[in-house]
N, C-alpha and C positions, 0 to 999 in steps of 0.2 A: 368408734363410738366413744364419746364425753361418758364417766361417770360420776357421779357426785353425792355425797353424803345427803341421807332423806334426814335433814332436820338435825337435831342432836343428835342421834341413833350414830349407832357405828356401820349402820346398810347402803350399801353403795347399790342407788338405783341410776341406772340409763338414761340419760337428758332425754332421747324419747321414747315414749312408752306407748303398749297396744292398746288400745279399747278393743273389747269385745262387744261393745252396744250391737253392733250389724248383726250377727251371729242367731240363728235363726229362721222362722219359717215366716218374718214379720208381720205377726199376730201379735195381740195385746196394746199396751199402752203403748207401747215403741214401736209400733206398727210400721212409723213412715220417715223409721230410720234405717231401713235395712232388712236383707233376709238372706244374708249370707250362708254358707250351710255345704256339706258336701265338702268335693275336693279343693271350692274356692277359698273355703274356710281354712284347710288345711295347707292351703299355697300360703296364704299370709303368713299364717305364726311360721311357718319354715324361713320366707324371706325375711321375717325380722327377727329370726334368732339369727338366723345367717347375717344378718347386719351389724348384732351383737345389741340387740333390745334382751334386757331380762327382764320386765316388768308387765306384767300383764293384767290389765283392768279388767273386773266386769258387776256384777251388781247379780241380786238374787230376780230383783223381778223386771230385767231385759229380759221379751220375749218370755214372761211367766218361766224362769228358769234354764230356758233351753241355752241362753247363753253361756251358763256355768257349763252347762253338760254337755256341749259341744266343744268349751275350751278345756273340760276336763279328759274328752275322750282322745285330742288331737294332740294334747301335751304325753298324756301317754308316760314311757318310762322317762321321759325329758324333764319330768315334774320335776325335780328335785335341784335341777341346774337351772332353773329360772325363778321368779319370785311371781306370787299372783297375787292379787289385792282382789277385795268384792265387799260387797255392800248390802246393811240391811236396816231395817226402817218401814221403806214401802209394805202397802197390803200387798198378801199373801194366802187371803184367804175370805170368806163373807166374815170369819166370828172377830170378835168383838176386841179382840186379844189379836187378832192375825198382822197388826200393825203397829208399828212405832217402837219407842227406845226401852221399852220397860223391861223387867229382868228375864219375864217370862216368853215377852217376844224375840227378844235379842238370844237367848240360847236357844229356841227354836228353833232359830231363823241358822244359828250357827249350825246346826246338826245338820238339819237340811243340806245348807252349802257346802256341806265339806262329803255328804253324798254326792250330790249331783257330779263337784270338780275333781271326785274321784282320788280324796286325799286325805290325811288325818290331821293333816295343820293349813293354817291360811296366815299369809306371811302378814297380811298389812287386812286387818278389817275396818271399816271406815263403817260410820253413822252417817246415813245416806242426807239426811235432812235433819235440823234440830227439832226435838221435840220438847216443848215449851209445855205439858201436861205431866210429865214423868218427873221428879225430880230428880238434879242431874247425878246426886251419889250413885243414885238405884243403877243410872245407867254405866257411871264410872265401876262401879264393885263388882256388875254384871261382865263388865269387858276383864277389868283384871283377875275377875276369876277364870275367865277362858284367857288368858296369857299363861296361870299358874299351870292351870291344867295341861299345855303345854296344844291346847286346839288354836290359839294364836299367838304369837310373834310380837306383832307391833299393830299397836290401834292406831286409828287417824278418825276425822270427820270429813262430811263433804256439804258444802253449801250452807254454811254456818255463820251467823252475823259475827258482825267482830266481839260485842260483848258477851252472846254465850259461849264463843270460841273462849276467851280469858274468863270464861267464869268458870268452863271446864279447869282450862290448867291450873285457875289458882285452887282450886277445887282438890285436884289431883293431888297439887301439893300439903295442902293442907292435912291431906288424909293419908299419904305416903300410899300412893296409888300409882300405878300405870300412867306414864303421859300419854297424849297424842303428839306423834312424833310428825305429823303430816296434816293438812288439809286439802282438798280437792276442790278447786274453784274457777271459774270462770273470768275468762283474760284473755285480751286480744286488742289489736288496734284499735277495733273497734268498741270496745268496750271495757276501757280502764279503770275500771271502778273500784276494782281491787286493791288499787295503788292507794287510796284513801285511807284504809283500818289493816285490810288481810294480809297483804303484803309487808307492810313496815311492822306488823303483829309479829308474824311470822318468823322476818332479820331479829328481832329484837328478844322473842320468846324461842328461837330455835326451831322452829315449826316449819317443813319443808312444802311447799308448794308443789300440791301436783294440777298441773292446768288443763280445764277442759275448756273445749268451744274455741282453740288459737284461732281457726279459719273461718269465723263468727258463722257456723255451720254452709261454710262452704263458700260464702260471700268473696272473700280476701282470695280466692282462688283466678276470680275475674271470669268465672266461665257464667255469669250473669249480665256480662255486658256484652258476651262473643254472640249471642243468637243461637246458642245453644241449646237441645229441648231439656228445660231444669226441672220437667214439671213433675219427673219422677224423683226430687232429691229432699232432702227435711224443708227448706225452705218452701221451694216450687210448688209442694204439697199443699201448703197451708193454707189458712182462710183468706189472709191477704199477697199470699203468693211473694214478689219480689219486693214489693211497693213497700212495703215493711223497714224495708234496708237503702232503698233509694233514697238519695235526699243530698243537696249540696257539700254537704261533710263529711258523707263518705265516699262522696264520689271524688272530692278530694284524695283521702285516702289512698283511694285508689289508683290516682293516677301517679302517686311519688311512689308506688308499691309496683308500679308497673314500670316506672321511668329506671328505677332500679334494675329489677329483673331483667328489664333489656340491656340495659349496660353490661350485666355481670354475666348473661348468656343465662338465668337459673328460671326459675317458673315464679310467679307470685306467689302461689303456697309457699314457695319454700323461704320468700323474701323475708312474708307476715310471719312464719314460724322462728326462723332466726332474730327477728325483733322481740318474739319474746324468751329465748331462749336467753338474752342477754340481759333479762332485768334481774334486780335484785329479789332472793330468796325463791328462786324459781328452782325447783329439784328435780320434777319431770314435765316432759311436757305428752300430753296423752294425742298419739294420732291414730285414725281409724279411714276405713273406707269402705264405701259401696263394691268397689270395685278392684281388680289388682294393680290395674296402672297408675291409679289415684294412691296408692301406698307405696307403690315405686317410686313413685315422684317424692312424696312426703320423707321417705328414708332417705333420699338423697339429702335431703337439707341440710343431714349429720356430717356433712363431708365439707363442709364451709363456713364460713362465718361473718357477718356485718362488720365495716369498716367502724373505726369512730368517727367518717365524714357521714355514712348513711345516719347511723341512731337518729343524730340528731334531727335530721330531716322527718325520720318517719316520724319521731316522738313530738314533733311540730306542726305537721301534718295535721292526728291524731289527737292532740289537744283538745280537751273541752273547756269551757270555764269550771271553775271549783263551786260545789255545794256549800250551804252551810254544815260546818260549822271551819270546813277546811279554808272557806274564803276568807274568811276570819285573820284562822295561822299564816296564812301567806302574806295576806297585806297589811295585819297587823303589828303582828308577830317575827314577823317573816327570819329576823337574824335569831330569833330563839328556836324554829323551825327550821333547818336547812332544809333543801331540796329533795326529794326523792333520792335523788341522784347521787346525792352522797353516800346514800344505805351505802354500807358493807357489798362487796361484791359474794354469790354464792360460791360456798364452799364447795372444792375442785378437786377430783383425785386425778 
C-alpha cells in the first residue's frame, strides 16, 4: 500500500481509503446505499487493514449514526493503529439547532461522535457541506477549539465550492487558526469537475484531496452493461435508474476503460480507480462496498498502476468541453494557464 502526506499536515494517509457509508441496517437518508452490518461488516475493515488501509471514513448521519457505531464497535482495541475521519453538518434531530456548521451544532455533533465511535479523539473531522448562514469564524473557532481540546487532530471540509473553501483558509490564516488540512470531493472519469477550482486549490493551497464517487457510484465498474440485476445498487435504485448515466460519452468512456482492463487482465474498477489515483493533489481515494467481493476487487487496484501510454487515453476519452470561465483560460490565456497536467505531482512517502 502507497502512503501519502494528507495536504500540508505531516499524516500519512493510505492512497485508498474505507467508506463506511454501507454500514448499517439501511434506514434513513442513505437507505439505498447499503446495509452492511454483522460479521460482513467486520470482514471488510479486517481485509482492508490486512491490505494496509488506515483511513477510515464515515459521517454522523449515515444510517442516523449507526455507521459510526458499527465502525466504532468493529475497530475495537485496533483504534489507535488506524485513523478515522467523520462528518458533521447534516440534521440530526427535528430542533432548530440539530443542523449545520454553527458553534453549538458542531460541538454537539462532536460529543455525540466520539460516543457512538467509541473514542476520545477523531483524527480528521470534516464539515460535511458548506454552510453559507453561519459565519465562517464561528465555525473555524468552533473546530480549533476542539483540536486545542485535544477531541480533534486535524479538520478538513467535504463538498465545498472553491470560494468558500479559500475563504475558509484565508480565514484561518488571518486569524492564526487551525487550517483544513483536506477536502472531500467527488471525481471520477466521469465527472471531472473537480479539475476546474478543487483540485488545482488544493496543489497550490496544500490541501489534500480525499475522493469520493471514483466508480461514479458503480457505473465505471461496467457491471451496467453486463445484464446484471443492478436494481438493488445506489444507481439501479433510483428514479431514473441507469438512463441517468447512459449517453454517447460515457459509453465512450467505457469502452477505453474496458479496452484496458482486458489488455492488463484487471477489472474496470480497478482501471477507473488507478486513473484517479494518478492525478494531481489526490491524498486518498475513498472505496466502499455492498458486498465483500466488490472490496476485494477494489483493494486489489493498490497493487498496480496506469502506464503513461493509458492516462492519456483515458483522460481523452473523458474529456468534456471547458465551462466558463475556464474556456476562457485555455483559449485565451492558454500560455499563462498551463495545463492541468503540469500541477505538481502528489506528494509520496
Amino acid at each position: 500500500m502507497e502512503y501519502r502526506r494528507l495536504g500540508n499536515s505531516g499524516l500519512l494517509v493510505s492512497v485508498y481509503s474505507f467508506g463506511a457509508m454501507t454500514f448499517g441496517d439501511g434506514s434513513g437518508t442513505y437507505a439505498n446505499v447499503g446495509d452492511t452490518r454483522g460479521d460482513e461488516a467486520g470482514r471488510q475493515v479486517d481485509m482492508c487493514i490486512d491490505a494496509g488501509i488506515n483511513l477510515f471514513d464515515t459521517a454522523d448521519v449515515y444510517t442516523n449514526g449507526q455507521s459510526e457505531e458499527l465502525l466504532g464497535q468493529i475497530l475495537g482495541k485496533r483504534r489507535p493503529n488506524v485513523l478515522v475521519a467523520t462528518k458533521c453538518l447534516g440534521r440530526m434531530g427535528p430542533g432548530p439547532n440539530d443542523a449545520g456548521a454553527s458553534r453549538h451544532h458542531i460541538v454537539a455533533a462532536c460529543e455525540a461522535s466520539l460516543k457512538r465511535l467509541k473514542t476520545d479523539y477523531i483524527d480528521l473531522y470534516q464539515i460535511h457541506n458548506q454552510d453559507l448562514s453561519t459565519p465562517i469564524e464561528e465555525t473555524l473557532r468552533a473546530l480549533d477549539d476542539l483540536v486545542t481540546a485535544g477531541k480533534v487532530r486535524y479538520i478538513g471540509s467535504s463538498n465545498h465550492s472553491g470560494w468558500t473553501k479559500m475563504r475558509a483558509l484565508a480565514t484561518s490564516d488571518r486569524l492564526g487558526l487551525n487550517r483544513y488540512v483536506s477536502q472531500q470531493i467527488r471525481y471520477s472519469l466521469l465527472d471531472r469537475a473537480s479539475e476546474n477550482e478543487l483540485l488545482p486549490l488544493g496543489v497550490d493551497e496544500g490541501v489534500g484531496a480525499l475522493i469520493w464517487g471514483p466508480l461514479a457510484s458503480g457505473y465505471l465498474s461496467g457491471k451496467f452493461q453486463t445484464g446484471e440485476d443492478v436494481s438493488n445498487t445506489r444507481i439501479g435504485s433510483g428514479a431514473q435508474g441507469t438512463s441517468s448515466r447512459d449517453n454517447e460519452h460515457t459509453r465512450s468512456v467505457l469502452a477505453v476503460v474496458g479496452e484496458i482492463a482486458k489488455a492488463r487482465g484487471k477489472s474496470m474498477s480497478q482501471v477507473a480507480l488507478n486513473w484517479v489515483r494518478r492525478k494531481p493533489g489526490v491524498a486518498t481515494i475513498i472505496i466502499g462496498a455492498r458486498k465483500t467481493a466488490q472490496l476485494e476487487d477494489n483493494l486489489a487496484a493498490a497493487t498496480w498502476s496506469l502506464n503513461d501510454e493509458e492516462m492519456p487515453r483515458l483522460d481523452e476519452a473523458s474529456a468534456t468541453a471547458p465551462i466558463y470561465p475556464y474556456d476562457m483560460h485555455r483559449f485565451f490565456t492558454g500560455e499563462r494557464n498551463p495545463p492541468r497536467a503540469n500541477l505538481p505531482a502528489p506528494a509520496q512517502e
